[in-house]
N, C-alpha and C positions, 0 to 999 in steps of 0.2 A: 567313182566308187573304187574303194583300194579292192587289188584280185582276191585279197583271204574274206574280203567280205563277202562277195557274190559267193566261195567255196562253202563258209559255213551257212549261209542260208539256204542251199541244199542240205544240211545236214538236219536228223528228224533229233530237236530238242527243246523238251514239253518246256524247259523253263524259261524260254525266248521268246514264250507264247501266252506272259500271264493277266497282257495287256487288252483282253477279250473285249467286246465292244467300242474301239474305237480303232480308225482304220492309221495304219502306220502315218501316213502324210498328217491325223490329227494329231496323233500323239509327238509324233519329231518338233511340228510348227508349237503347239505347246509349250517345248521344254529346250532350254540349250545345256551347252556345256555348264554344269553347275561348282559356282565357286564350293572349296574345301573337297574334295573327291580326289583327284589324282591317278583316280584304276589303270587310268591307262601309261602313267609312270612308272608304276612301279610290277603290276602282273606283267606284262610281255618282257623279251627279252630285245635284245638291240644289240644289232652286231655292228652298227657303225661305231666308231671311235669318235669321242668328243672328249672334250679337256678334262674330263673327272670320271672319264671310264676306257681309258687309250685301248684297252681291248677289249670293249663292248658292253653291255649292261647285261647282268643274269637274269633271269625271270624272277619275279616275287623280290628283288628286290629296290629299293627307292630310289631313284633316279638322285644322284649328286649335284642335278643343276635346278632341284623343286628349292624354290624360296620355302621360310618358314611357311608364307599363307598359301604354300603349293600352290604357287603359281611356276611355269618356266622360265629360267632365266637365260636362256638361249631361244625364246619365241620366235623373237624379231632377228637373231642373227644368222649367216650362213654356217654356222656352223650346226643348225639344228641338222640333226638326222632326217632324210627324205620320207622312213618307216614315220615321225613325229608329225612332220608335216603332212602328209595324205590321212592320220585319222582325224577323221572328225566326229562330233556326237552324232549316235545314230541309238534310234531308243531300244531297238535289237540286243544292246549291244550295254548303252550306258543303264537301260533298266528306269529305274523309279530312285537307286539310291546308290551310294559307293559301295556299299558291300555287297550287292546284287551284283554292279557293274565289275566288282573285281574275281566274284565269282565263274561271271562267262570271261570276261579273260584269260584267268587260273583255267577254264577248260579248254579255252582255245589253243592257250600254252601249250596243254598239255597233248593234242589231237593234233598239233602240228609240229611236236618236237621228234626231228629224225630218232628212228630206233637203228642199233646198235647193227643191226641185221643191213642199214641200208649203208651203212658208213665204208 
């Protein structure tokens, strides 16, 4: 499990909680990564450099190596970023739908981007 995972599961947020009645191991074996979505290309940021973002990818916006059918086109190469590689679907996280799933990213974004105070 990547470390910002176990961080925000400490954190108290009612809407990572809408899946009442069935226990997380039900709901993940359920569901995978779902074709057309992408939340996780394009909400987080990525500070590694890859051929179509030499100085890193900004938050909220779409990854330059998503194929049309947002799939990645660096999956299988070493050149994916190692932040790419360690997420995986977790229903925490990916939710019921894309825009749920882009939503707790956009907060995660946002509850872990340094403030100007730490810089």
């Amino acid at each position: 499990m990547p470390p910002f995972l176990s961080f925000f599961r400490t954190l108290k947020m009612p809407h990572l909680t809408q899946n009442q009645g069935l226990s997380k191991q039900e709901l993940s074996s359920a569901h995978a990564c779902r074709p057309q979505c992408a939340a996780c290309c394009i909400a987080p940021s990525i500070s590694a450099a890859t051929p179509k973002h030499p100085q890193g990818k900004a938050a909220g916006v779409r990854c330059g190596h998503l194929t049309q059918h947002l799939l990645c086109e660096l999956f299988d190469s070493p050149l994916r970023p190692a932040t790419c590689k360690k997420f995986h679907f977790d229903i925490e996280v990916c939710q019921q739908d894309a825009a749920s799933a882009l939503k707790v990213l956009e907060t995660w974004e946002i509850l872990t981007k340094p403030s100007s105070a730490n810089l």
